[in-house]
N, CA, C and O atoms as a CHARMM CRD file, in Angstrom:
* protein
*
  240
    1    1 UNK  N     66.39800 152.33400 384.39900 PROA 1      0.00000
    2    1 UNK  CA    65.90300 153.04400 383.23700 PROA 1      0.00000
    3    1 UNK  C     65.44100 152.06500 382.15900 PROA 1      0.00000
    4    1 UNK  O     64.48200 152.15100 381.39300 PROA 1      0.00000
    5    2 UNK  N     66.38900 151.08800 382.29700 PROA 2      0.00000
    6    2 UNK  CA    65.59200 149.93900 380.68800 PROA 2      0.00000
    7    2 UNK  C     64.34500 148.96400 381.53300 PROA 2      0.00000
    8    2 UNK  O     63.57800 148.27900 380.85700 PROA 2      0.00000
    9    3 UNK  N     64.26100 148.98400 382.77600 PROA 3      0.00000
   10    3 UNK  CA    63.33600 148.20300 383.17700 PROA 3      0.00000
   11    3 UNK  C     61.90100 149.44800 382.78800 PROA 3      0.00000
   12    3 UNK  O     60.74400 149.14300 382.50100 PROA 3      0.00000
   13    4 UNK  N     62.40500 150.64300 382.89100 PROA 4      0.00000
   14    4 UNK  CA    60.75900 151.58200 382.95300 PROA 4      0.00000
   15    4 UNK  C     60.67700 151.59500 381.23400 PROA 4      0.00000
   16    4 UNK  O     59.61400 151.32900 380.67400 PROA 4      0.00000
   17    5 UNK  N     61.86100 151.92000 380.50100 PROA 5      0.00000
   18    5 UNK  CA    61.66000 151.72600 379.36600 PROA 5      0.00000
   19    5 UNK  C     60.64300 150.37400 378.83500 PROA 5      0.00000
   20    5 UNK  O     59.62600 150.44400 378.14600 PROA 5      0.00000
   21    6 UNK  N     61.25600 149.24200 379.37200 PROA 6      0.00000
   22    6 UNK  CA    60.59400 147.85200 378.85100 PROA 6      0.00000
   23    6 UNK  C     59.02800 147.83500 379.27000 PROA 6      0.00000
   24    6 UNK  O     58.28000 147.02300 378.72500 PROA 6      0.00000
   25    7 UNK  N     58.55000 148.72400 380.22500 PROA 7      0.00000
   26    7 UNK  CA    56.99000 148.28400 381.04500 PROA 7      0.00000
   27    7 UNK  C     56.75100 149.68400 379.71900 PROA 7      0.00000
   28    7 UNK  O     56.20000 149.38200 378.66000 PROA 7      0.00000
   29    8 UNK  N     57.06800 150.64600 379.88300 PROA 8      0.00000
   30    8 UNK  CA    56.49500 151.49700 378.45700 PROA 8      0.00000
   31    8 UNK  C     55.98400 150.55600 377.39100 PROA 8      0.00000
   32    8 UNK  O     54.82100 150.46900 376.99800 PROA 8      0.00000
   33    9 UNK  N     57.12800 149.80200 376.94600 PROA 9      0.00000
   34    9 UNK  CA    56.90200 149.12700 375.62500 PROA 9      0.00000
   35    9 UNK  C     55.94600 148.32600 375.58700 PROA 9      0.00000
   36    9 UNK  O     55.41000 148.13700 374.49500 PROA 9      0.00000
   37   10 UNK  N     55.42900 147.58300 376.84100 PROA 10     0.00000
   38   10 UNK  CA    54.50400 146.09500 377.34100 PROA 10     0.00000
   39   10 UNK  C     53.62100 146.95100 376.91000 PROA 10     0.00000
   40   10 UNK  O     53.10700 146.70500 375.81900 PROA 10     0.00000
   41   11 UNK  N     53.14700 148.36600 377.75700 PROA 11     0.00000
   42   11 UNK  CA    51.94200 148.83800 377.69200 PROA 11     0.00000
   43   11 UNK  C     51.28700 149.44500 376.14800 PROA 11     0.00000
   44   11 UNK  O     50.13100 149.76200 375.86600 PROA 11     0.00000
   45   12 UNK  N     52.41100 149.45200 375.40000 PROA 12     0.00000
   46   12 UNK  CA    52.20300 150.22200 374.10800 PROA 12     0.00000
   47   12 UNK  C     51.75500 149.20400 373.57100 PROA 12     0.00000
   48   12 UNK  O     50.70200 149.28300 372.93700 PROA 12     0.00000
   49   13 UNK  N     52.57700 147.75700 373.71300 PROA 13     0.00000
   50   13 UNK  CA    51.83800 146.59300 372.54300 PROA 13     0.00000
   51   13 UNK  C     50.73000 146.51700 373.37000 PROA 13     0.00000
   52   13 UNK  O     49.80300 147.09800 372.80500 PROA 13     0.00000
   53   14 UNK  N     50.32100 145.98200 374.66400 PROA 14     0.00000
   54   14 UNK  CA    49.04100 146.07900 374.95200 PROA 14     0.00000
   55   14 UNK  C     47.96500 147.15900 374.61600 PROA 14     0.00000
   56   14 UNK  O     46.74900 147.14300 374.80600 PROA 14     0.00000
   57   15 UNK  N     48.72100 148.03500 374.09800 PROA 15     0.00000
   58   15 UNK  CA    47.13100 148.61700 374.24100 PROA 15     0.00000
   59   15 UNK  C     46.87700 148.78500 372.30500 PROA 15     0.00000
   60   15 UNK  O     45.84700 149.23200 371.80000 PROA 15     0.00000
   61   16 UNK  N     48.03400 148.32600 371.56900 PROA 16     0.00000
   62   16 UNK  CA    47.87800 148.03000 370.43200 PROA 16     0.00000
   63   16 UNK  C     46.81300 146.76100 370.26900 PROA 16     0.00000
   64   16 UNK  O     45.96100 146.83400 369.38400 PROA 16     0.00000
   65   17 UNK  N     46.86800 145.75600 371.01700 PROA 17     0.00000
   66   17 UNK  CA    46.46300 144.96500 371.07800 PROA 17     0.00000
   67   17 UNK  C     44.59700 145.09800 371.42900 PROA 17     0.00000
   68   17 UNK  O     43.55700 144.65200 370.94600 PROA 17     0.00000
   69   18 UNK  N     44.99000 145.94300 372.49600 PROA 18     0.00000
   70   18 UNK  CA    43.58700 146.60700 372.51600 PROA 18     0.00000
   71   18 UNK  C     42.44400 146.95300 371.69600 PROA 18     0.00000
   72   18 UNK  O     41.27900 146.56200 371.63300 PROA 18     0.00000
   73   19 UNK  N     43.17000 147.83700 371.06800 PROA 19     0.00000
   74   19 UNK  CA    42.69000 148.75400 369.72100 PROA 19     0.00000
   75   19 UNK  C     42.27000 148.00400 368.85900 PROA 19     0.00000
   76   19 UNK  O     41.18200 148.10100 368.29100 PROA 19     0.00000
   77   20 UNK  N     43.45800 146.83700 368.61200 PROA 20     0.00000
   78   20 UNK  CA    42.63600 145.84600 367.37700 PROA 20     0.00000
   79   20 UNK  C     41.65500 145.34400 367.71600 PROA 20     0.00000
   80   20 UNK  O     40.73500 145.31900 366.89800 PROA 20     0.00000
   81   21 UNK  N     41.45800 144.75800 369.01900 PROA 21     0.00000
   82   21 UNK  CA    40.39500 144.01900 369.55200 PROA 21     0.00000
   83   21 UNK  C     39.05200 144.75000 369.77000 PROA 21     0.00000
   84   21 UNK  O     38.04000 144.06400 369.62700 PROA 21     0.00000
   85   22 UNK  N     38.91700 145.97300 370.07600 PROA 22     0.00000
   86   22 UNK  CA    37.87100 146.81200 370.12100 PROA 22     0.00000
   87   22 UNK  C     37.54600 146.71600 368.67100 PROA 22     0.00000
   88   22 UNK  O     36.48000 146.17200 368.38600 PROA 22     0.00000
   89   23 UNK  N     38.30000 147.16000 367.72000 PROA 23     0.00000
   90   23 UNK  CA    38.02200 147.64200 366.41200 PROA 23     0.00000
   91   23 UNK  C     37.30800 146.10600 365.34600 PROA 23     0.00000
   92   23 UNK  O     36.65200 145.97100 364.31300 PROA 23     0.00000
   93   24 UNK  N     37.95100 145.20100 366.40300 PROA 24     0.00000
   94   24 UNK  CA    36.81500 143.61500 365.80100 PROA 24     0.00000
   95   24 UNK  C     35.72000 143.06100 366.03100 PROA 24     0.00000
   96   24 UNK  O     35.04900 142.25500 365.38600 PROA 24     0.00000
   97   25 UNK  N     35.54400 143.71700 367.32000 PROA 25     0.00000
   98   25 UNK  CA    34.53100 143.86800 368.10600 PROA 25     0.00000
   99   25 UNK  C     33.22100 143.97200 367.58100 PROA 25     0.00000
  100   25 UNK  O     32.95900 145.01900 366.99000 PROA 25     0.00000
  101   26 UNK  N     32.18400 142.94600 367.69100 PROA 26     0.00000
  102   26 UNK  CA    30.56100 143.64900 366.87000 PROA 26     0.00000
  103   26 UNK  C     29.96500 144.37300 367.31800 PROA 26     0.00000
  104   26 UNK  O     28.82500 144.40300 366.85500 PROA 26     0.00000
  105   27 UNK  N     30.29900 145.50000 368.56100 PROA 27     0.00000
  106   27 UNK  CA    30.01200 146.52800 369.08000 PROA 27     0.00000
  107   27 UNK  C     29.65700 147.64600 367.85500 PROA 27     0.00000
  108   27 UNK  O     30.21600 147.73700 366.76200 PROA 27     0.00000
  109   28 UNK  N     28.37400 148.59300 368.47400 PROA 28     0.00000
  110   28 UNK  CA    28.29100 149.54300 367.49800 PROA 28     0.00000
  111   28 UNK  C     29.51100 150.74000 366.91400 PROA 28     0.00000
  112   28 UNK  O     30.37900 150.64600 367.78200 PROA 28     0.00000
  113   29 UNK  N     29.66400 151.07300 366.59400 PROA 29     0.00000
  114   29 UNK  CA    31.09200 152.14000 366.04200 PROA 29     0.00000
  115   29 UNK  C     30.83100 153.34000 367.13200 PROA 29     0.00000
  116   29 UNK  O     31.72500 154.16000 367.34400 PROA 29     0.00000
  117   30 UNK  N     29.98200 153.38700 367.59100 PROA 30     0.00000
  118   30 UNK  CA    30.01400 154.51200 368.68500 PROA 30     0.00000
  119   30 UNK  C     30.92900 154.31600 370.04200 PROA 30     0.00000
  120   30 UNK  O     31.80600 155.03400 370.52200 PROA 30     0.00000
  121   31 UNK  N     30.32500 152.94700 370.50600 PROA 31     0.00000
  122   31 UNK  CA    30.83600 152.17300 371.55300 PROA 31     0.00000
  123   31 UNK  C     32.35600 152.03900 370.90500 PROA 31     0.00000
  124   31 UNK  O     33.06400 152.43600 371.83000 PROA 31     0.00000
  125   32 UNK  N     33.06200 151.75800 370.01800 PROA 32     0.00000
  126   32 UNK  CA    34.31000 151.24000 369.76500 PROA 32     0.00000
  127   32 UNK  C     34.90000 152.90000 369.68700 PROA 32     0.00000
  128   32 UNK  O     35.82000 153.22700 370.43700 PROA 32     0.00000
  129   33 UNK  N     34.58200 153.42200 369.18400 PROA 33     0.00000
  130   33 UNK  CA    35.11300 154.76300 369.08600 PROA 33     0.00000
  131   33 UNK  C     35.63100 155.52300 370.43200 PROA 33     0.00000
  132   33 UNK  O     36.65900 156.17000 370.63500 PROA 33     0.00000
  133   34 UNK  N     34.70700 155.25300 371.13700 PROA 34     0.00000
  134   34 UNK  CA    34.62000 155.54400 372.73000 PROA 34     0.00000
  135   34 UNK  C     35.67700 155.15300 373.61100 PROA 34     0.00000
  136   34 UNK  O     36.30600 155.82000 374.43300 PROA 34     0.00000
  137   35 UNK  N     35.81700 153.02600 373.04000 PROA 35     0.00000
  138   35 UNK  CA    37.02100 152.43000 373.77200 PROA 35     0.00000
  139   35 UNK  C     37.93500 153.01500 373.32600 PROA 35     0.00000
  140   35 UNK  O     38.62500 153.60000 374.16100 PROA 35     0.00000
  141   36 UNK  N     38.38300 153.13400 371.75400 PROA 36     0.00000
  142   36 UNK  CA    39.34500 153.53000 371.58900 PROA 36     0.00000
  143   36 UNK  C     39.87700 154.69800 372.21200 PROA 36     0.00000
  144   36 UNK  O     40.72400 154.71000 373.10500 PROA 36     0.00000
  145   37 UNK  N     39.30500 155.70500 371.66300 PROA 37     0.00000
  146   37 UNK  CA    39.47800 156.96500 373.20000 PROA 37     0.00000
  147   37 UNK  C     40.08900 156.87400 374.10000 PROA 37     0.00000
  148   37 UNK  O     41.23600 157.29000 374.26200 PROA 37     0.00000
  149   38 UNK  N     39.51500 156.39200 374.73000 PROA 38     0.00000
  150   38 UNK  CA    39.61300 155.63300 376.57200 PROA 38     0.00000
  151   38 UNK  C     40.56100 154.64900 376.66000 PROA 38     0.00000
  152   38 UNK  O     40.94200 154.45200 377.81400 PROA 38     0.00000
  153   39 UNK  N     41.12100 153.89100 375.72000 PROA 39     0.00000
  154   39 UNK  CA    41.96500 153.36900 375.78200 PROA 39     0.00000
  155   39 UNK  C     43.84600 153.78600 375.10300 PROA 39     0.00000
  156   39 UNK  O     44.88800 153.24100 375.46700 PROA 39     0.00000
  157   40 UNK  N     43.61700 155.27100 373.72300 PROA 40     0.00000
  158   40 UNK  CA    44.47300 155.72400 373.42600 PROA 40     0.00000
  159   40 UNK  C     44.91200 157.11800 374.37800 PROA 40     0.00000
  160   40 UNK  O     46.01500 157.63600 374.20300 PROA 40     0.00000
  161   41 UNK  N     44.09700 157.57100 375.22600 PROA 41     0.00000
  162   41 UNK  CA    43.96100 158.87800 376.46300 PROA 41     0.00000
  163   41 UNK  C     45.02400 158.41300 377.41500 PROA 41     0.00000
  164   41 UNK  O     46.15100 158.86800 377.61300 PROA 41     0.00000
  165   42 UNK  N     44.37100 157.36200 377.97500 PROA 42     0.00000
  166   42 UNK  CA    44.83900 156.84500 379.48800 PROA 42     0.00000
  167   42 UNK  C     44.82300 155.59300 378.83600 PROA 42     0.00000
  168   42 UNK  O     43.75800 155.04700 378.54900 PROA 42     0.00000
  169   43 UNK  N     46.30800 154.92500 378.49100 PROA 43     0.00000
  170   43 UNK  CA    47.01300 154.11800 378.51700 PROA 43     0.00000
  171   43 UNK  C     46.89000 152.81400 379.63800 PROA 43     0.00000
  172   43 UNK  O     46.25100 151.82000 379.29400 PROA 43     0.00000
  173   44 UNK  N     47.31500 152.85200 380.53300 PROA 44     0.00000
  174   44 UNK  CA    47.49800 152.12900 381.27000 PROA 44     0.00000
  175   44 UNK  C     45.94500 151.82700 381.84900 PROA 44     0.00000
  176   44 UNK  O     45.35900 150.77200 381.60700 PROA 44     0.00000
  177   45 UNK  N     45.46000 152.74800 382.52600 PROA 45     0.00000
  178   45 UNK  CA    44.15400 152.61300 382.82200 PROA 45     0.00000
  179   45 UNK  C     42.96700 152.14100 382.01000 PROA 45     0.00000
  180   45 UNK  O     42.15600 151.22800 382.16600 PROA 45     0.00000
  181   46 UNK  N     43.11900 152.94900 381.21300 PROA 46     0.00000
  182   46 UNK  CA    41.79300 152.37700 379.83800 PROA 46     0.00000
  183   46 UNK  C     42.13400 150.79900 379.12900 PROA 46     0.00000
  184   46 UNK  O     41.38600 150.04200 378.51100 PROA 46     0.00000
  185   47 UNK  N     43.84300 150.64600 379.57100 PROA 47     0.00000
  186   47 UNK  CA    43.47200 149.02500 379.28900 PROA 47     0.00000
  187   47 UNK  C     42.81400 148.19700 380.10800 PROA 47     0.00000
  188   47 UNK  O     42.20100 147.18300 379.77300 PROA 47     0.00000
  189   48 UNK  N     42.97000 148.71800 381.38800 PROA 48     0.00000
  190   48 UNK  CA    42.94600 147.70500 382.54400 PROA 48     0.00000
  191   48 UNK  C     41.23800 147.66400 382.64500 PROA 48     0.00000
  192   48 UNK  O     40.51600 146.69900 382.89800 PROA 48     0.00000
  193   49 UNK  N     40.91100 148.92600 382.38200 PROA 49     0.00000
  194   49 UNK  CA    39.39100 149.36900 382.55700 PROA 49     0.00000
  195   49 UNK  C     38.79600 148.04600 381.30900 PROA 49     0.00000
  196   49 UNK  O     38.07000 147.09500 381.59500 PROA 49     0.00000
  197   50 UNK  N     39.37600 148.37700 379.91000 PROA 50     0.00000
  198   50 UNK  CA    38.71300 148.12100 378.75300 PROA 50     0.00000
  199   50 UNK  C     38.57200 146.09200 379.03200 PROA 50     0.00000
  200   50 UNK  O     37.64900 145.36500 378.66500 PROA 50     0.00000
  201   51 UNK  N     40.05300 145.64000 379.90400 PROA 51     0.00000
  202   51 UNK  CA    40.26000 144.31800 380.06000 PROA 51     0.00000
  203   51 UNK  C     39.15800 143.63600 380.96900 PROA 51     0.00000
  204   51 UNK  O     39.00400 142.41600 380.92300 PROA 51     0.00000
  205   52 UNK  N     38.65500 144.16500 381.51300 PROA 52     0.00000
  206   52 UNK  CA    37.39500 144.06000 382.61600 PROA 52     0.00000
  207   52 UNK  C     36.21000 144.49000 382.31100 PROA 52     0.00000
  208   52 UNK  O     35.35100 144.04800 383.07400 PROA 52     0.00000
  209   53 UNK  N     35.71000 145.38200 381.25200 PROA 53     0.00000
  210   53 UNK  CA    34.26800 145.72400 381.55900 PROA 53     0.00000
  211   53 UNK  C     34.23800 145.80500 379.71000 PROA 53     0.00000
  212   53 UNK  O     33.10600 145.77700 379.22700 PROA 53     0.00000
  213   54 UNK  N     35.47400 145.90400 378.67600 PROA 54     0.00000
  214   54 UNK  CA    35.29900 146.39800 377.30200 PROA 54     0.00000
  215   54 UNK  C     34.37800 145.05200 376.27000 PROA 54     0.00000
  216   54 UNK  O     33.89700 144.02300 376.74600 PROA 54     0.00000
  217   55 UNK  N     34.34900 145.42100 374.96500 PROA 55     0.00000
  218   55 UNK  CA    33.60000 144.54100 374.21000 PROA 55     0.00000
  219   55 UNK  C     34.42100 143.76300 373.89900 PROA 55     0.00000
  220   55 UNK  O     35.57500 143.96800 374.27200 PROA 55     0.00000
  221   56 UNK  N     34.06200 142.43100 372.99000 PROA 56     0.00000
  222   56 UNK  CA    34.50400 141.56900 372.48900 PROA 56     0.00000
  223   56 UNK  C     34.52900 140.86800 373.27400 PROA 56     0.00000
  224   56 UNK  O     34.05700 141.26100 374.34000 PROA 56     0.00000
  225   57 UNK  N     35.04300 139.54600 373.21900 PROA 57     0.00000
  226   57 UNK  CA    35.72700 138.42000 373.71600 PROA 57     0.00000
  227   57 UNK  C     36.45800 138.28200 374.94400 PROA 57     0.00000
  228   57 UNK  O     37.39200 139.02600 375.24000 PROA 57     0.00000
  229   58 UNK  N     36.30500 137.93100 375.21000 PROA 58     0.00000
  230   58 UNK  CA    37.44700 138.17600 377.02600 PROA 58     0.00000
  231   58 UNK  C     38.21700 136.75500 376.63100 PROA 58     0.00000
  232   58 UNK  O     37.63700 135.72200 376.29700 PROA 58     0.00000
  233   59 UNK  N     39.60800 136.93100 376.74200 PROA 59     0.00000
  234   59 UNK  CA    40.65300 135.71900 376.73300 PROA 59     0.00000
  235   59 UNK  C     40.98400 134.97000 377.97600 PROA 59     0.00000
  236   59 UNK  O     41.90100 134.15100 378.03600 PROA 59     0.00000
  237   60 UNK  N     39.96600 135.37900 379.26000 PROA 60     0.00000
  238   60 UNK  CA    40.24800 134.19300 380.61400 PROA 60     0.00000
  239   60 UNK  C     38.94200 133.62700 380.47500 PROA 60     0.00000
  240   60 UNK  O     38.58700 132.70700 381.21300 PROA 60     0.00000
């Protein structure tokens, strides 16, 4: 139970992390509006999606 608890929590700061990063993004506000969406909907997915194909900066 604290191990599913702890991957909850990873995914919540990640996708906090997300959000900021879209929202710094010089993407138009349509496009960021969109990630955000897609990334506050489906959690897990819309990060993984947003980490591979989203705006901004890529960190690899």
């Amino acid at each position: 139970m604290i191990l599913s608890q702890l991957g909850a929590l990873l995914i919540l700061l990640a996708d906090v992390y997300a959000v900021i990063m879209i929202l710094q993004s010089s993407e138009q506000m349509l496009h960021k509006a969109l990630w955000v969406l897609l990334v506050v909907l489906l959690p897990l997915i819309g990060l993984i999606v947003w980490y591979l194909m989203g705006p901004g900066r890529k960190p690899f």
